[in-house]
mmCIF file as Biopython writes it, N, C-alpha, C and O atoms, coordinates in Angstrom:
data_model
#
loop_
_atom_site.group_PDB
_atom_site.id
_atom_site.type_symbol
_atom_site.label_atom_id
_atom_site.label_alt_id
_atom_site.label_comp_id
_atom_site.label_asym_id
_atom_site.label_entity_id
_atom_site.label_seq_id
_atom_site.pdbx_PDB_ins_code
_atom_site.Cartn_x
_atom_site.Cartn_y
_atom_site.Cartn_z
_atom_site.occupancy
_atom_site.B_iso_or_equiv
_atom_site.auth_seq_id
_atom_site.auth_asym_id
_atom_site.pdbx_PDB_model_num
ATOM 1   N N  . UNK A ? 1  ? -72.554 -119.673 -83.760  1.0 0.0 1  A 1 
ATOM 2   C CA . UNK A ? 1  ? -71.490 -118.705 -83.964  1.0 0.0 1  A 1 
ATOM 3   C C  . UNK A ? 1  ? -71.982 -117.348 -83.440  1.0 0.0 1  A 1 
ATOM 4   O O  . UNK A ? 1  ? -73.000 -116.770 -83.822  1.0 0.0 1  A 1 
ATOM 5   N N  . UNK A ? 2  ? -71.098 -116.916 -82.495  1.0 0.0 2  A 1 
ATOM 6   C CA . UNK A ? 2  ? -71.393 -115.522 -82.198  1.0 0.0 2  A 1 
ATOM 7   C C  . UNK A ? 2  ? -71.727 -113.943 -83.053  1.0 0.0 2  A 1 
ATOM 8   O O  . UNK A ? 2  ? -70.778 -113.544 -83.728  1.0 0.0 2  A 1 
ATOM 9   N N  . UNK A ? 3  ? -72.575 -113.349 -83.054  1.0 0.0 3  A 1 
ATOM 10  C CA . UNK A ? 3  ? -72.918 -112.291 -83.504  1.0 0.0 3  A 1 
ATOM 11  C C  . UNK A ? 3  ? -71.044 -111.172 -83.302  1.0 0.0 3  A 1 
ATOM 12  O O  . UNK A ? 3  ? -70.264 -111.185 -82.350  1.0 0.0 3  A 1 
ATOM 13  N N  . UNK A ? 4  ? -70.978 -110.578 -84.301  1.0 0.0 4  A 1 
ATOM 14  C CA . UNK A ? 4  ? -70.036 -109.386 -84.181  1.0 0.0 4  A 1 
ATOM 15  C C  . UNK A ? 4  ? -70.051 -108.160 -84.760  1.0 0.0 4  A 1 
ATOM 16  O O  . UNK A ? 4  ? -69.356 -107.671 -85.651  1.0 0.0 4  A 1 
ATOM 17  N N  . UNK A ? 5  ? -71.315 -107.570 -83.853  1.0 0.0 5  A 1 
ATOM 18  C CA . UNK A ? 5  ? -71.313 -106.156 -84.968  1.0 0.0 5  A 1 
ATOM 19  C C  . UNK A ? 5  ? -71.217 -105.003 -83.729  1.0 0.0 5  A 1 
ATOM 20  O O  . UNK A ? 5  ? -71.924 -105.072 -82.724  1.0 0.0 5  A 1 
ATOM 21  N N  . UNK A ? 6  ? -70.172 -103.875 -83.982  1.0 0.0 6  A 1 
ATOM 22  C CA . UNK A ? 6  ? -69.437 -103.005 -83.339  1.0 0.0 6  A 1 
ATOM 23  C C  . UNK A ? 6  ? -69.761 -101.751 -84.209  1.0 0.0 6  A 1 
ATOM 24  O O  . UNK A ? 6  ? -69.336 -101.319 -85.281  1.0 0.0 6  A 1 
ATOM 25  N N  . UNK A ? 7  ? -71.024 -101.204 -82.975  1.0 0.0 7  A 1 
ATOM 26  C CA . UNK A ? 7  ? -71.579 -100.192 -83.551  1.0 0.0 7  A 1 
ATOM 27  C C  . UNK A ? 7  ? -70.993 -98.558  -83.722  1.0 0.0 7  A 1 
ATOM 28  O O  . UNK A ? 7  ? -71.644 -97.587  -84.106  1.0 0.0 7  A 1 
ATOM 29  N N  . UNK A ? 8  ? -69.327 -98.611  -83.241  1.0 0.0 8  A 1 
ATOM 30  C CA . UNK A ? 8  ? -68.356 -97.613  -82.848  1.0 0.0 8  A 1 
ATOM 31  C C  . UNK A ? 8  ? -68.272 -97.577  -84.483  1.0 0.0 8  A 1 
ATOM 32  O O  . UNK A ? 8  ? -67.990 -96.425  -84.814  1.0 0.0 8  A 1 
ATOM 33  N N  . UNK A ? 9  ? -68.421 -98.451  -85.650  1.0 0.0 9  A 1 
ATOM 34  C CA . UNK A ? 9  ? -67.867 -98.352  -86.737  1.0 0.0 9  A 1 
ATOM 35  C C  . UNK A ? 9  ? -68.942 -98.300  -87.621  1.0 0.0 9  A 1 
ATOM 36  O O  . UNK A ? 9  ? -68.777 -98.339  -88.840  1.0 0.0 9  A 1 
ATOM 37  N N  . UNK A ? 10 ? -69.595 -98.248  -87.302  1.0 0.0 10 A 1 
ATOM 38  C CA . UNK A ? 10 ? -70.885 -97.986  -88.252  1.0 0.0 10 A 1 
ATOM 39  C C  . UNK A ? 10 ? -71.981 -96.513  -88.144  1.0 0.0 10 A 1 
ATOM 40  O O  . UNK A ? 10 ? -72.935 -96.348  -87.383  1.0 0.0 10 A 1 
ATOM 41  N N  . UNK A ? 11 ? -71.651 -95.952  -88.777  1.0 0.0 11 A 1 
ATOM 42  C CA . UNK A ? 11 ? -72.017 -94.360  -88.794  1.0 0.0 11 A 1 
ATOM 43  C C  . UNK A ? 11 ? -72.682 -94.241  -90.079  1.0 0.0 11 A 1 
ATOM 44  O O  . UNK A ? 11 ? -72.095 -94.749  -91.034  1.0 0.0 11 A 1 
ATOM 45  N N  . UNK A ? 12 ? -74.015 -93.552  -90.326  1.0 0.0 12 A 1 
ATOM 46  C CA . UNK A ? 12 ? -74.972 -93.140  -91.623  1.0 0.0 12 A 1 
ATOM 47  C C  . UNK A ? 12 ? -73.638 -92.639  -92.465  1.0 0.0 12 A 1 
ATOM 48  O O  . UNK A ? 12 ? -72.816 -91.853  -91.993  1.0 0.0 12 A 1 
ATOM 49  N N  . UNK A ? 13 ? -73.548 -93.270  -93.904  1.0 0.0 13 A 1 
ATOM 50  C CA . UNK A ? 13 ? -72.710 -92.624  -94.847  1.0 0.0 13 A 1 
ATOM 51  C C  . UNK A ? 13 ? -71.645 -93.766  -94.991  1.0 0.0 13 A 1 
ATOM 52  O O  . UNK A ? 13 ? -71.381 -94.071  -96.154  1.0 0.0 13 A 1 
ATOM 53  N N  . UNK A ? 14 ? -70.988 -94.450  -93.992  1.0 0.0 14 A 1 
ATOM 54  C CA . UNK A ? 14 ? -70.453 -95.165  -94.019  1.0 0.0 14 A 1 
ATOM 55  C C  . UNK A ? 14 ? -70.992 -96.533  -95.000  1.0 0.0 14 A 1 
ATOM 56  O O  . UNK A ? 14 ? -72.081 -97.105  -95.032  1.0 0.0 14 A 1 
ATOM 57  N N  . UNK A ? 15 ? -69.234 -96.847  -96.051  1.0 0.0 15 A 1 
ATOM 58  C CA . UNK A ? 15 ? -69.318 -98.184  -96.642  1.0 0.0 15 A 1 
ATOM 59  C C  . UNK A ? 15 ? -68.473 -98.959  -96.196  1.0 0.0 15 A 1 
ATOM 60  O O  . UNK A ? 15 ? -67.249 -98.836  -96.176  1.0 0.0 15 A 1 
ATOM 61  N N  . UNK A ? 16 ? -69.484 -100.241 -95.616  1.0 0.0 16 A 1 
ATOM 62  C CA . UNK A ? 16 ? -68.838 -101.464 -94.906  1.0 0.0 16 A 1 
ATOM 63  C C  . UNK A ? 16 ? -68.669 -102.602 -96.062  1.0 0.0 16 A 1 
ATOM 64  O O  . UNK A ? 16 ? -68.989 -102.440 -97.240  1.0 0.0 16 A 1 
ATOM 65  N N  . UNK A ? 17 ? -68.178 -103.632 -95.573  1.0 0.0 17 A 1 
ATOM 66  C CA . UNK A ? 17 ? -68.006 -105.001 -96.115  1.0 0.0 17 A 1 
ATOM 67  C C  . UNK A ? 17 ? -68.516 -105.447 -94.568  1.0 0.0 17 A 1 
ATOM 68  O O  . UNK A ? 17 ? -68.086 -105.042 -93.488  1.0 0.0 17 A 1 
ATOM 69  N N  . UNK A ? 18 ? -69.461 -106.309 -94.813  1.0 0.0 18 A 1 
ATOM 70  C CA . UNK A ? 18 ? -70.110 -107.658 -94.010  1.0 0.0 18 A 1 
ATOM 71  C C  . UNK A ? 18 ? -70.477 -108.656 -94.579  1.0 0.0 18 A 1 
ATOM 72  O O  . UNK A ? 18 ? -71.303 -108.829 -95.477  1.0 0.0 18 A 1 
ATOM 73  N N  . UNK A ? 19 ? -69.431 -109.742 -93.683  1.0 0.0 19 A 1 
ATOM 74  C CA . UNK A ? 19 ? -70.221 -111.181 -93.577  1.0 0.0 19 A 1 
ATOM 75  C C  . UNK A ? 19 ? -71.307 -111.074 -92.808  1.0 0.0 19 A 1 
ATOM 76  O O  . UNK A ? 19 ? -71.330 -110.476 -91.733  1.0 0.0 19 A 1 
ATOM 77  N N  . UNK A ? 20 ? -72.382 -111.732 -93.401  1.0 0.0 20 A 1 
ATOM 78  C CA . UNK A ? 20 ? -73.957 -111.985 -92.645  1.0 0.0 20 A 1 
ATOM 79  C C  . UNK A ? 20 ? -74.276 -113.208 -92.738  1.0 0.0 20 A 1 
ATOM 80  O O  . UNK A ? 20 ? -73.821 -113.897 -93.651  1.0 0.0 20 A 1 
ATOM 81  N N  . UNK A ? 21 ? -75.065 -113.671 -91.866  1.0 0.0 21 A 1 
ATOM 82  C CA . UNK A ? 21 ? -75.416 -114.849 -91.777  1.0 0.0 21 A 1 
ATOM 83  C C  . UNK A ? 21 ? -76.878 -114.668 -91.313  1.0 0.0 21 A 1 
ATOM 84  O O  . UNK A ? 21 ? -77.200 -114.355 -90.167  1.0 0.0 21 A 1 
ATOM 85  N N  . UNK A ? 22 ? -78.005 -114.979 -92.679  1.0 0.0 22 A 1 
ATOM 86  C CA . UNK A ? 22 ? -78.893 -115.134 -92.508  1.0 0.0 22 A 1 
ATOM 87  C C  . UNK A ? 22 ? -79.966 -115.683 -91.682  1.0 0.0 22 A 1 
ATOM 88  O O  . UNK A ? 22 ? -79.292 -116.414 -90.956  1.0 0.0 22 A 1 
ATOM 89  N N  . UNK A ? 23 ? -81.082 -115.822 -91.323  1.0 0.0 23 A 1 
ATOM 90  C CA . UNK A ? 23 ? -82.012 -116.334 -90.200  1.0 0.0 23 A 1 
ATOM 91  C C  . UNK A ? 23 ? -82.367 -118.235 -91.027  1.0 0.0 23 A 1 
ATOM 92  O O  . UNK A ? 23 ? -82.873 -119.226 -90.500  1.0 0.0 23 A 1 
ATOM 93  N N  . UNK A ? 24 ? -81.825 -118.026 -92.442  1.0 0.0 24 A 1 
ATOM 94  C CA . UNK A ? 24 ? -82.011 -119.415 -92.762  1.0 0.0 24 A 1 
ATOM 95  C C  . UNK A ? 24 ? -80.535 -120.054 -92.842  1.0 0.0 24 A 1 
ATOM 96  O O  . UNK A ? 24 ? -80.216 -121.089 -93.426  1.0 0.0 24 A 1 
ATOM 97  N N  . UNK A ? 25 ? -79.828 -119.296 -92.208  1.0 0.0 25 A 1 
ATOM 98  C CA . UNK A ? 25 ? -78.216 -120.281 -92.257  1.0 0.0 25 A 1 
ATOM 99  C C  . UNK A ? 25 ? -77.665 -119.774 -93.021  1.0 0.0 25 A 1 
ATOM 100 O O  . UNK A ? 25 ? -76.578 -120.320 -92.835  1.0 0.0 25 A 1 
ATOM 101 N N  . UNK A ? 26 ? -77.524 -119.196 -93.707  1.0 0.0 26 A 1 
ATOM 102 C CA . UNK A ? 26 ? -76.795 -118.861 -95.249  1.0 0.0 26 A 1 
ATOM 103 C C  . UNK A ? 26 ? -76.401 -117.508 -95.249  1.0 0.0 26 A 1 
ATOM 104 O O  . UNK A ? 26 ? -77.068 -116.494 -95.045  1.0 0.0 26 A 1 
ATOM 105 N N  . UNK A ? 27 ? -74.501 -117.746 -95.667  1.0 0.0 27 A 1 
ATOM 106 C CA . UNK A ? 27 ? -73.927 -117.041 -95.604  1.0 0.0 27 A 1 
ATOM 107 C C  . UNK A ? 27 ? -73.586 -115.668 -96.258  1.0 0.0 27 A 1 
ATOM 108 O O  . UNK A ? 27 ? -73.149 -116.545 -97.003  1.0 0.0 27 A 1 
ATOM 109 N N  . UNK A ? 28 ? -73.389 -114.708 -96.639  1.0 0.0 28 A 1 
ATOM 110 C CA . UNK A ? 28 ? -73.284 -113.698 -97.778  1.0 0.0 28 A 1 
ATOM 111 C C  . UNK A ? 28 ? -72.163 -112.816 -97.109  1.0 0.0 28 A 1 
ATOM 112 O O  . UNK A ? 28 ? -72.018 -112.644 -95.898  1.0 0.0 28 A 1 
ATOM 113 N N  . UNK A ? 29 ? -71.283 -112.212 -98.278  1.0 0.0 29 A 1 
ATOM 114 C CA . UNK A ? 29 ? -70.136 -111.288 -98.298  1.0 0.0 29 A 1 
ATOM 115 C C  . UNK A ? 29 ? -70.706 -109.880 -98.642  1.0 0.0 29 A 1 
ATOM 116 O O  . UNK A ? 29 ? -70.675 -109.786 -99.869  1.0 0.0 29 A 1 
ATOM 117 N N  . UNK A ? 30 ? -71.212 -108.747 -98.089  1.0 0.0 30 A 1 
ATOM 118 C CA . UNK A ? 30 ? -71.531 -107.713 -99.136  1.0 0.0 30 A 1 
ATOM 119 C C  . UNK A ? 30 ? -70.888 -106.479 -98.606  1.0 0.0 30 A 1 
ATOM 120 O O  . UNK A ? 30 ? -70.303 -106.084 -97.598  1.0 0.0 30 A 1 
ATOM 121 N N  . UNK A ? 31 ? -71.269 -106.075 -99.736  1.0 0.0 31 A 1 
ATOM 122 C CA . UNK A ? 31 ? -71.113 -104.166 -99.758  1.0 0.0 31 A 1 
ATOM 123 C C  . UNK A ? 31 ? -71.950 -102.962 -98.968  1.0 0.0 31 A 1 
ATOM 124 O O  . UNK A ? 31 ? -72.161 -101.967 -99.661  1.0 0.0 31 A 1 
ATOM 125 N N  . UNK A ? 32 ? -72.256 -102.942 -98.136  1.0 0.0 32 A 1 
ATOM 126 C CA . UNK A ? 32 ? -73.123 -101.808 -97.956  1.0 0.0 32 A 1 
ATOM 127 C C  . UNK A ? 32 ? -72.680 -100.166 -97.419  1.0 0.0 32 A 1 
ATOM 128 O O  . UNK A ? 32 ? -71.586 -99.857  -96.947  1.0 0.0 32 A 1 
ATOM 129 N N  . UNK A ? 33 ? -73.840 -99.261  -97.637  1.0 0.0 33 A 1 
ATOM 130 C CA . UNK A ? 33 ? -73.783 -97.880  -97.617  1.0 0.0 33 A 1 
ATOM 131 C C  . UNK A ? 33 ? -74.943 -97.963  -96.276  1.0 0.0 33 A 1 
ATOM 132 O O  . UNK A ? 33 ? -76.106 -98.288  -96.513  1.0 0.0 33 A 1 
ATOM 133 N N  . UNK A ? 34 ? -74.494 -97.642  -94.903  1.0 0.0 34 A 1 
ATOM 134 C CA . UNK A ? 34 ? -75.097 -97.211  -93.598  1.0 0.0 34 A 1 
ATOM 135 C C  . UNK A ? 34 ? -75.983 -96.041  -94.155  1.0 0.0 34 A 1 
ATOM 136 O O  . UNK A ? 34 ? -75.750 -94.995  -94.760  1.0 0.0 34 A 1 
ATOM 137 N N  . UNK A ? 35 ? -77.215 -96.745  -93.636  1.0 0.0 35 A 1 
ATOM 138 C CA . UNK A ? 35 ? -77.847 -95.478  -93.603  1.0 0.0 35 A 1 
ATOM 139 C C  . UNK A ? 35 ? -79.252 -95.624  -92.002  1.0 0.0 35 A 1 
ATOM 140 O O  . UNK A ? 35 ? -79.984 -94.691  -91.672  1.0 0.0 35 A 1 
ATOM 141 N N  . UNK A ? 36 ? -79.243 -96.403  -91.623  1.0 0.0 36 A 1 
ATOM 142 C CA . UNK A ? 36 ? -79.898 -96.236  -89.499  1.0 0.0 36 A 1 
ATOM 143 C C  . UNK A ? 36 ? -79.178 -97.199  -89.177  1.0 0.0 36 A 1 
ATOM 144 O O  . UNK A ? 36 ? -78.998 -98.313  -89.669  1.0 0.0 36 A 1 
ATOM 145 N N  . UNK A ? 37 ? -78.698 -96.566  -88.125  1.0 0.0 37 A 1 
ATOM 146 C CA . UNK A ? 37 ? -78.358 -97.925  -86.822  1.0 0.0 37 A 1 
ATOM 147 C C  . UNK A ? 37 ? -79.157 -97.964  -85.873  1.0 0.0 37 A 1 
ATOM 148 O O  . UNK A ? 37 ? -79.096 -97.160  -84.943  1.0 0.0 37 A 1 
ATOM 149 N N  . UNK A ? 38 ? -80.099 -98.977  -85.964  1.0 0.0 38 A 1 
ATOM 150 C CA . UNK A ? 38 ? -81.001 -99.173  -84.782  1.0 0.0 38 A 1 
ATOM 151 C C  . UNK A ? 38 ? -80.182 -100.006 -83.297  1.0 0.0 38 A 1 
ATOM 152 O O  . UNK A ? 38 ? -79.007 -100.236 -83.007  1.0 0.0 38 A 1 
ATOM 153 N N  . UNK A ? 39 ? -81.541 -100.279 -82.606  1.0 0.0 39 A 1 
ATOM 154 C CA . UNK A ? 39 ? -80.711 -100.908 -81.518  1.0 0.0 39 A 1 
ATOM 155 C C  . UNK A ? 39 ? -80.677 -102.255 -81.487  1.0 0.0 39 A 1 
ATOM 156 O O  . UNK A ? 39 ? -80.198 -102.854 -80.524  1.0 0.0 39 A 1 
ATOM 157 N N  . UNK A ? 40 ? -81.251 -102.949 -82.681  1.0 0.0 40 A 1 
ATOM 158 C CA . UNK A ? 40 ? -81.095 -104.348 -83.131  1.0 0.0 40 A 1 
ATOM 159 C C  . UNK A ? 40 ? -80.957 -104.285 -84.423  1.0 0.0 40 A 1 
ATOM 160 O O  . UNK A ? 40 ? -80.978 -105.485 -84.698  1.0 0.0 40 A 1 
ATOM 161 N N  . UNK A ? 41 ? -80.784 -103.526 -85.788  1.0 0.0 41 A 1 
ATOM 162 C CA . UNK A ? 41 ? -80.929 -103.864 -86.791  1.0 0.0 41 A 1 
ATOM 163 C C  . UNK A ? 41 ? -79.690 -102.613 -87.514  1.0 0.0 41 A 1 
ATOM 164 O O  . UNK A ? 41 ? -79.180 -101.694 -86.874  1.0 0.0 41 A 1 
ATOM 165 N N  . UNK A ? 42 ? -79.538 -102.815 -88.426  1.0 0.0 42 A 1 
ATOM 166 C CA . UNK A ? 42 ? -79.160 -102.087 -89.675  1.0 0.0 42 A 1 
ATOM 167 C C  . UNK A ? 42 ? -79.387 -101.816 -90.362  1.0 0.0 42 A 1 
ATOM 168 O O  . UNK A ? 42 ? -78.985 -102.738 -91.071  1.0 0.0 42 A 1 
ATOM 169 N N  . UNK A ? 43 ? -80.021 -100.836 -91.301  1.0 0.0 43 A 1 
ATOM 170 C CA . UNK A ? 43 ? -81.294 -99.986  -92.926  1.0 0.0 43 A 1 
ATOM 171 C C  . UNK A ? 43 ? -79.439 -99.895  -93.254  1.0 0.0 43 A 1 
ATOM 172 O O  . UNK A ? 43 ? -78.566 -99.605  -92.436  1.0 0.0 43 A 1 
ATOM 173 N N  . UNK A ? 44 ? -79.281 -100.236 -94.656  1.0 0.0 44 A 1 
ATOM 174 C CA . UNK A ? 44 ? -78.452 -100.057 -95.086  1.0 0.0 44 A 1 
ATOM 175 C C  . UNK A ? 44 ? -78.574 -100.407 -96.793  1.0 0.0 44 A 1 
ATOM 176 O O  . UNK A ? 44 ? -79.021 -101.500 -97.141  1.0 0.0 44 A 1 
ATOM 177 N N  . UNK A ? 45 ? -78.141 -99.395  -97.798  1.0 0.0 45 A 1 
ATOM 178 C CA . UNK A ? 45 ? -77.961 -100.361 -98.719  1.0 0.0 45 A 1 
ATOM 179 C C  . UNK A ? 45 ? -77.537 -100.720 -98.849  1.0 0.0 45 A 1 
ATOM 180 O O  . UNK A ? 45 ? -76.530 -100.596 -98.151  1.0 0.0 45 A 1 
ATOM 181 N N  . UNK A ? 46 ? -77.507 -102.111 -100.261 1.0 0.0 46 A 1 
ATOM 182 C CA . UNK A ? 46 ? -76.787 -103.307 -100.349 1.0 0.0 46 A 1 
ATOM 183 C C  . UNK A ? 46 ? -76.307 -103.263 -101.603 1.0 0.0 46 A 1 
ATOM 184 O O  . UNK A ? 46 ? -77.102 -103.592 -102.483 1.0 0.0 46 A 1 
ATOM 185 N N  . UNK A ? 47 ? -74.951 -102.866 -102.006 1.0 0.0 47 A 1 
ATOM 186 C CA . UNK A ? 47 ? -74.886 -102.934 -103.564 1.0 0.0 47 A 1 
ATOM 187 C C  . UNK A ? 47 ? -75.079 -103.838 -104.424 1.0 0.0 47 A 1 
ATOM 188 O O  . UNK A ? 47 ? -75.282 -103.656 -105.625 1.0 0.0 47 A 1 
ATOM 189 N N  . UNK A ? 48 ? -74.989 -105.589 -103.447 1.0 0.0 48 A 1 
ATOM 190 C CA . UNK A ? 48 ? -74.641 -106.686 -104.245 1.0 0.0 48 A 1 
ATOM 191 C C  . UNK A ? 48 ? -76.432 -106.584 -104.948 1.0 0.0 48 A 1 
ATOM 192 O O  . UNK A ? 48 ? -76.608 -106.672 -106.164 1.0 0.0 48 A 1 
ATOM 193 N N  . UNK A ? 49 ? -77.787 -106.365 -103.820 1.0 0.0 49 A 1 
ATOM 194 C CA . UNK A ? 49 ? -78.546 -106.410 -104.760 1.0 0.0 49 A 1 
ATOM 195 C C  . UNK A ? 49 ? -79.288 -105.318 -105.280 1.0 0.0 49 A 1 
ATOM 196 O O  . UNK A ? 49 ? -80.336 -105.496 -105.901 1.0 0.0 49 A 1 
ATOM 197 N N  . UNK A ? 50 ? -78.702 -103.961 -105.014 1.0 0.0 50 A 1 
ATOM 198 C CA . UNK A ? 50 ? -79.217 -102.955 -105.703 1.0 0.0 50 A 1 
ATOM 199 C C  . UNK A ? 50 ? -80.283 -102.205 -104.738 1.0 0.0 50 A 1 
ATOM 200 O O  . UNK A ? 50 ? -81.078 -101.360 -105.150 1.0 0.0 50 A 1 
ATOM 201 N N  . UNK A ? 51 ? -80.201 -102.550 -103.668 1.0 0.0 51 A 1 
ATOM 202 C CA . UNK A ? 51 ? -81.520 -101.982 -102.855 1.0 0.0 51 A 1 
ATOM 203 C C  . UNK A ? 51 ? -81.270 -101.698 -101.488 1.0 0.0 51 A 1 
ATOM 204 O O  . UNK A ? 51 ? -80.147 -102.041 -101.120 1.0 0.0 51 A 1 
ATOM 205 N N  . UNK A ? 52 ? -82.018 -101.153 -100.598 1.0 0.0 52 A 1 
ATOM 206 C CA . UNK A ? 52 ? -82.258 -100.641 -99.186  1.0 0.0 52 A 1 
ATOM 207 C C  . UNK A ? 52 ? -82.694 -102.098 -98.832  1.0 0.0 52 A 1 
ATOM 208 O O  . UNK A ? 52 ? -83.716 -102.650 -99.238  1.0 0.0 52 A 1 
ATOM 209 N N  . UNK A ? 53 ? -81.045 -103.016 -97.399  1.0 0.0 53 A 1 
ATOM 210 C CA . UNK A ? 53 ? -81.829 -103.797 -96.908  1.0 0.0 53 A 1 
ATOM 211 C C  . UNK A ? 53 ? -81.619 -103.631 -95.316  1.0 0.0 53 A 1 
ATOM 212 O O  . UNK A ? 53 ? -80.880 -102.834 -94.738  1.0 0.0 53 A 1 
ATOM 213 N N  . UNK A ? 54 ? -82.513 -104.648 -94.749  1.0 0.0 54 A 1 
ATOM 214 C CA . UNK A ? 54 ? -82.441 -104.571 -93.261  1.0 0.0 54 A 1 
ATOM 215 C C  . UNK A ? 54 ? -81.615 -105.333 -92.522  1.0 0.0 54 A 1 
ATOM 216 O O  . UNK A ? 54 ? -82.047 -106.478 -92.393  1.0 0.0 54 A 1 
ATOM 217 N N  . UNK A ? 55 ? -80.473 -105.101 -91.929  1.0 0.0 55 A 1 
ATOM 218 C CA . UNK A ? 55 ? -79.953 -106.402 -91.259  1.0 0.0 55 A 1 
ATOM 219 C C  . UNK A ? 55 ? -79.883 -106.306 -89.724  1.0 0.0 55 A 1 
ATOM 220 O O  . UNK A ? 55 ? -79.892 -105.385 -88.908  1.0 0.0 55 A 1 
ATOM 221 N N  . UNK A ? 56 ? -79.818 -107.530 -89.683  1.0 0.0 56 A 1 
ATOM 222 C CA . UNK A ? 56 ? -79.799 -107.835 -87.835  1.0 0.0 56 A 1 
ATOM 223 C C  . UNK A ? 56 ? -78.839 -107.572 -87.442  1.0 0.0 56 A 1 
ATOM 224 O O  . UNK A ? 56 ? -78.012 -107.197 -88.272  1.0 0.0 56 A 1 
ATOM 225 N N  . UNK A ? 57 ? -78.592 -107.601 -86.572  1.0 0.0 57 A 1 
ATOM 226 C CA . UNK A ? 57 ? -77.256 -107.065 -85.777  1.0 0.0 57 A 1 
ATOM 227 C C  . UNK A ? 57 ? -76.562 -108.547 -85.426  1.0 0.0 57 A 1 
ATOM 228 O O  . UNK A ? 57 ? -75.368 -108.830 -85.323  1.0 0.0 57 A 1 
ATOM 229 N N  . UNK A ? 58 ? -77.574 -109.263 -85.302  1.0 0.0 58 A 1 
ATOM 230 C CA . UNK A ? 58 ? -77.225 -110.791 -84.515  1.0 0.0 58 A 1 
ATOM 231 C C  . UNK A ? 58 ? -76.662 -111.839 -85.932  1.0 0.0 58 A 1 
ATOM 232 O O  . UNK A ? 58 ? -76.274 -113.006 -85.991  1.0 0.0 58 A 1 
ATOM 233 N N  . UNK A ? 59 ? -76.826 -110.903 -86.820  1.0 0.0 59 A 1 
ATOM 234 C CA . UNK A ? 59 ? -76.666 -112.173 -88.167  1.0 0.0 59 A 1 
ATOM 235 C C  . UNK A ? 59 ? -74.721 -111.100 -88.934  1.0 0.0 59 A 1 
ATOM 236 O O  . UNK A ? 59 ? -74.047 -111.446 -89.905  1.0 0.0 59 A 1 
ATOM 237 N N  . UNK A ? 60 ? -74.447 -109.797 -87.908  1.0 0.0 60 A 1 
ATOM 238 C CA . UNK A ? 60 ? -73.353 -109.826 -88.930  1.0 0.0 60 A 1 
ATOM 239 C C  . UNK A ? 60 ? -72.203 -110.146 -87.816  1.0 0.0 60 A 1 
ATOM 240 O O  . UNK A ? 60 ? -71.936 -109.660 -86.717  1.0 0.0 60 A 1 
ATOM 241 N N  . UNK A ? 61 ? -71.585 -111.312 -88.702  1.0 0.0 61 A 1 
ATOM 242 C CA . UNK A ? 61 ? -70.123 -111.646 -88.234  1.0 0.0 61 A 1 
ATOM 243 C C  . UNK A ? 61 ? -68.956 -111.161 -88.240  1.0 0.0 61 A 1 
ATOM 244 O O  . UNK A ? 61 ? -68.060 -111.368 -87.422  1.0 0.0 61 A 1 
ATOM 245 N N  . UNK A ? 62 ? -68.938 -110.405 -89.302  1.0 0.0 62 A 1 
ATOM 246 C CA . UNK A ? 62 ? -67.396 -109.675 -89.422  1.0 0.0 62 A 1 
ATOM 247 C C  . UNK A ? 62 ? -67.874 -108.105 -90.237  1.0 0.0 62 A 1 
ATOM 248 O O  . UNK A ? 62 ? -68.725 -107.965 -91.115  1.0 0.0 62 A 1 
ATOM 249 N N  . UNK A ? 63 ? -67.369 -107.495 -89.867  1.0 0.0 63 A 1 
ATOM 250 C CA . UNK A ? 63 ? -67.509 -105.765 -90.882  1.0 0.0 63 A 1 
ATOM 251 C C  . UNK A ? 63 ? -66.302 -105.447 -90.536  1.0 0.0 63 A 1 
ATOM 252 O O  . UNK A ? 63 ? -65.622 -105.834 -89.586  1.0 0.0 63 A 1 
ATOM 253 N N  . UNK A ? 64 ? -65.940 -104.237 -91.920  1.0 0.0 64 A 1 
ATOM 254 C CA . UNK A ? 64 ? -64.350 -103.843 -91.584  1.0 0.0 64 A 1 
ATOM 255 C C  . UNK A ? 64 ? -65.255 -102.318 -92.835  1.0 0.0 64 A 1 
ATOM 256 O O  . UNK A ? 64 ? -66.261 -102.499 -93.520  1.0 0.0 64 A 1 
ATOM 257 N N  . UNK A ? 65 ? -64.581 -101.215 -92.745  1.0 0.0 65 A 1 
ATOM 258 C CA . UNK A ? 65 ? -64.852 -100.462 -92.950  1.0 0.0 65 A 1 
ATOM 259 C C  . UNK A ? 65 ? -64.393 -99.993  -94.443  1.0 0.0 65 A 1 
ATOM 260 O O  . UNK A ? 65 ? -63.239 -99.574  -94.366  1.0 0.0 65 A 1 
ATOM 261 N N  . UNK A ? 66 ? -64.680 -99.950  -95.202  1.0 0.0 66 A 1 
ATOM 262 C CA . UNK A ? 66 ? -64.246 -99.999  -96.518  1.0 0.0 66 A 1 
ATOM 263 C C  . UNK A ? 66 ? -63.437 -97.828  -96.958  1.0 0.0 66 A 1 
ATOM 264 O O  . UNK A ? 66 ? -62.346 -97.370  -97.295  1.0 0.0 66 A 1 
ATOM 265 N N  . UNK A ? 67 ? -65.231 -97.076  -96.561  1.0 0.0 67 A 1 
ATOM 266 C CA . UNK A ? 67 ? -65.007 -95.996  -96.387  1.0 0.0 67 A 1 
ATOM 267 C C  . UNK A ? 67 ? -65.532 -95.183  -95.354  1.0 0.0 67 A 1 
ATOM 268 O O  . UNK A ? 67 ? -66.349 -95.744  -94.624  1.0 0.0 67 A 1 
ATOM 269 N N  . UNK A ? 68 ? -65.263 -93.991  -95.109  1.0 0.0 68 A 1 
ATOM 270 C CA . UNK A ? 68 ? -65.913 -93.121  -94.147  1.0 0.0 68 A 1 
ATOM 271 C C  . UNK A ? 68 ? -66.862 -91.880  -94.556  1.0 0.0 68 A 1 
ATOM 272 O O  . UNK A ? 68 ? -66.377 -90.940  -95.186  1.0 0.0 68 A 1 
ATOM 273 N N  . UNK A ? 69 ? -67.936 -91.893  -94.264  1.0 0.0 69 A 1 
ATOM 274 C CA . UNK A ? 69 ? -69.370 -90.697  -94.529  1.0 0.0 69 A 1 
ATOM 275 C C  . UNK A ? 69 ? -68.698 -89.516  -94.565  1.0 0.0 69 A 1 
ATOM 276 O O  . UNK A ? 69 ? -69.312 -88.462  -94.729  1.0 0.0 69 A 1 
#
């Protein structure tokens, strides 16, 4: 399944909703608060587990923008 992450919508401050799809297959719905957009990854927190995580760019499938920074 193709990677879909559209970095026009992802700005520090910004809260997304992403589907991700992990490096072991496995799927997750979450919440996060942008905080780097690298040129392969995402520092973002994650509300579902309470913490600063890292995501790939290649593992999110869908984001839609919840709020704006």
């Amino acid at each position: 399944m193709p990677a879909y992450c559209e970095d026009s919508i992802m700005k520090r401050g910004d809260i997304l909703e992403i589907i991700y799809q992990s490096k072991k297959s496995e799927f997750y719905k979450r919440q996060v608060r942008v905080i780097l957009v690298g040129e392969t990854y995402v520092k973002a927190y994650c509300y579902s587990r309470k913490t600063v995580r890292i995501f790939s760019k290649d593992g999110i499938l869908a984001q839609r923008r919840i709020r704006s920074a």
